[in-house]
C-alpha positions as a Markdown table, in Angstrom:
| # | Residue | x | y | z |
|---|---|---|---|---|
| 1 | Unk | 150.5 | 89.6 | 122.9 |
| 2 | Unk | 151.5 | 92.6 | 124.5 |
| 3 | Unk | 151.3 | 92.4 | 128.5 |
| 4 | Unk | 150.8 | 96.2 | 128.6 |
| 5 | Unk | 147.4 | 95.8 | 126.6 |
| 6 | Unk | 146.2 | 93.0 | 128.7 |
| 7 | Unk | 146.5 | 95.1 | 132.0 |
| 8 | Unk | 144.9 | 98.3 | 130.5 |
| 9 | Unk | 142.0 | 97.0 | 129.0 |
| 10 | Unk | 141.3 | 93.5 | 130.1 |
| 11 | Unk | 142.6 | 90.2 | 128.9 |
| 12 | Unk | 139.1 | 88.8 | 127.4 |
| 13 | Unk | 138.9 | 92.4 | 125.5 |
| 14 | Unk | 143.0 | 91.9 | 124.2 |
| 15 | Unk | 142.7 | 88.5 | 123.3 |
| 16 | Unk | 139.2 | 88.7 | 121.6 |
| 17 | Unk | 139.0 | 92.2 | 120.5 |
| 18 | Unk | 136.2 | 94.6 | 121.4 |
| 19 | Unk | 132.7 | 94.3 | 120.1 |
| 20 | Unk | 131.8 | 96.9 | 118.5 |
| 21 | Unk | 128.8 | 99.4 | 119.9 |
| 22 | Unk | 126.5 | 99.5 | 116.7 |
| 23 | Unk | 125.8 | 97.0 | 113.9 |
| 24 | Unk | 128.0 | 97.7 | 110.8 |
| 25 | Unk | 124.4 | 98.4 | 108.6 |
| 26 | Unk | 121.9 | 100.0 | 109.7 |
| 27 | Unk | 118.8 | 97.8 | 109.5 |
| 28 | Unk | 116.6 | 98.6 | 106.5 |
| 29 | Unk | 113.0 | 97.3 | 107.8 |
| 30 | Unk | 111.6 | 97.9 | 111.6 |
| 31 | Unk | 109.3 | 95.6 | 113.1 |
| 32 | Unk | 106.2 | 96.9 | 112.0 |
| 33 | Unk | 107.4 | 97.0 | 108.3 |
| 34 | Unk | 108.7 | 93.8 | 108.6 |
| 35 | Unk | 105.2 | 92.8 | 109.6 |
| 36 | Unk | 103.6 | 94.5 | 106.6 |
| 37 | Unk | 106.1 | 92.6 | 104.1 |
| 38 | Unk | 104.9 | 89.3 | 106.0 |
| 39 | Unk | 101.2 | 90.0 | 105.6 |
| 40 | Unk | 101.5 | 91.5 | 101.5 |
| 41 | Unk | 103.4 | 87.7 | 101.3 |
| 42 | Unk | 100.8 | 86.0 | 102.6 |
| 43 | Unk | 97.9 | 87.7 | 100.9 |
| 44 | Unk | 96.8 | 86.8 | 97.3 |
| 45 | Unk | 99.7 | 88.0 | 94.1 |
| 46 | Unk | 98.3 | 91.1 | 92.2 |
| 47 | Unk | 96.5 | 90.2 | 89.1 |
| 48 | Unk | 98.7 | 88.3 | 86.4 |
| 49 | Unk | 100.4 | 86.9 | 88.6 |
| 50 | Unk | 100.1 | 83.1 | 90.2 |
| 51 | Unk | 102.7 | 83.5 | 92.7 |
| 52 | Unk | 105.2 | 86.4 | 94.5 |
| 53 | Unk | 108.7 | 86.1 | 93.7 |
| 54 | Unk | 111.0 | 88.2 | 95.6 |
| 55 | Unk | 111.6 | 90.7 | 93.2 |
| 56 | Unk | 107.8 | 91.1 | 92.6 |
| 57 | Unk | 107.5 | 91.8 | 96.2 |
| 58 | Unk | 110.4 | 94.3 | 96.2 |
| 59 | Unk | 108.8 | 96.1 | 93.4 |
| 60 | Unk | 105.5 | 96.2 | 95.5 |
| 61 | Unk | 106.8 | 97.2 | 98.7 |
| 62 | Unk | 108.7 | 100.0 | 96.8 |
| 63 | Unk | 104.8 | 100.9 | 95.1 |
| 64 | Unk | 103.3 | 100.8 | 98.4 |
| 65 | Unk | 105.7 | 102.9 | 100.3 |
| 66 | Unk | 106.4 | 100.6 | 102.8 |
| 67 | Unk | 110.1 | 101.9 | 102.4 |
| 68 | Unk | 111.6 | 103.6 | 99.5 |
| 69 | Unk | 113.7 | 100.8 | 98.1 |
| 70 | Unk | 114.4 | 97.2 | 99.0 |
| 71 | Unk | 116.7 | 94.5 | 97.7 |
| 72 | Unk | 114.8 | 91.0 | 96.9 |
| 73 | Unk | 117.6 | 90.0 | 99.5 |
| 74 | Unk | 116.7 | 91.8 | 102.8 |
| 75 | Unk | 113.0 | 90.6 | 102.1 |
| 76 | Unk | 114.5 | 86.8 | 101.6 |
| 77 | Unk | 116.2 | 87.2 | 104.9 |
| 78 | Unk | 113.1 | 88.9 | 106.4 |
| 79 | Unk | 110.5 | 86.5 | 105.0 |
| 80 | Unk | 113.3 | 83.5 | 106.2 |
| 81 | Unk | 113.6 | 85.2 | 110.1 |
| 82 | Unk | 109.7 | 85.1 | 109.6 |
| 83 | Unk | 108.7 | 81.4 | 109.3 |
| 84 | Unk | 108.0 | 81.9 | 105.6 |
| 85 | Unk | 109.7 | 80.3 | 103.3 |
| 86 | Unk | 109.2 | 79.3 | 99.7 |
| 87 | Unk | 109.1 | 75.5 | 99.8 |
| 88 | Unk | 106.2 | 76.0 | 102.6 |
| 89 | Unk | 104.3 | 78.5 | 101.3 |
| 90 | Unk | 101.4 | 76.8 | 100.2 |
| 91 | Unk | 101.1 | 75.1 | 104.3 |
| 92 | Unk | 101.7 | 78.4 | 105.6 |
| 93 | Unk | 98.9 | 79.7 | 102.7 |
| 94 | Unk | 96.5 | 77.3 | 104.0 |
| 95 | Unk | 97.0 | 77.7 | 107.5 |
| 96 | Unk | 96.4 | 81.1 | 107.4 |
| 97 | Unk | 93.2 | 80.8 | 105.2 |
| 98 | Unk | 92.2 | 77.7 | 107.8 |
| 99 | Unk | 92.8 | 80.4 | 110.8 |
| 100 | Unk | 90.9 | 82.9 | 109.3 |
| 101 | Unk | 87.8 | 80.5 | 108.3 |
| 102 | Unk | 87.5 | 79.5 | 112.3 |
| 103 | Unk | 88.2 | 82.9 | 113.4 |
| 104 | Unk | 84.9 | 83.8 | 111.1 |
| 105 | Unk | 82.7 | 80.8 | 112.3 |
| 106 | Unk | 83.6 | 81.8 | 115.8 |
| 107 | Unk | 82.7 | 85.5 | 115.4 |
| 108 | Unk | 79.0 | 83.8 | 113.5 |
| 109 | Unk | 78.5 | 82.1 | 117.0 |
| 110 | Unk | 79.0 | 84.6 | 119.2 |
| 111 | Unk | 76.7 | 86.8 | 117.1 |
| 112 | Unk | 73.9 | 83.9 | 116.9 |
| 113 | Unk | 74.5 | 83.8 | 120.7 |
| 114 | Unk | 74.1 | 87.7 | 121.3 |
| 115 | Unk | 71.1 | 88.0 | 119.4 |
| 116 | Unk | 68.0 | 87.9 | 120.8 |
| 117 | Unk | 65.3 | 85.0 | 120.3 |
């Protein structure tokens, strides 16, 4: 190492190297498509189909114009940041149906509790 390079820029920076000020790709989903991609997952397959594969899900964000194009990859890695993963699928299915069924008998009590006797 050159004791020049340590002095002008700092030894951490010379011995490390500096970290560079902007990710090398820019991301290709924001939060709230990331969101959408999470909730098309979770919701039933289109007709003819029993499950979503990744590619199936490309091709129907790319339909819905969530973005204009997608690789089966940065929806893996999305879906995988997200909690949902293939091999729980069906628990994270059922939890989400489970969620929604209270959710509904709750909103049914409030409503029978509102309304006049």
């Amino acid at each position: 190492m050159c004791p020049d390079i340590s002095v002008t820029v700092g030894f951490e920076i010379a011995l490390h190297g500096e970290k560079p000020q902007t990710p090398p790709h820019q991301k290709r989903l924001d939060g709230e498509q990331e969101a959408q991609v999470i909730a098309l997952r979770l919701g039933k397959p289109p007709k003819g189909f029993a499950n979503w594969s990744l590619r199936l899900l490309a091709e129907q964000v790319g339909e819905l114009a969530i973005v204009d194009a997608v690789s089966h990859e940065t929806l893996r890695k999305t879906l995988k940041k997200g909690g949902i993963f293939r091999q729980n699928a069906k628990v994270v299915d059922s939890l989400l149906s489970s969620t929604l069924r209270i959710a509904g008998m709750r909103r049914n009590e409030r409503a029978r509790e509102r309304a006049p006797q």
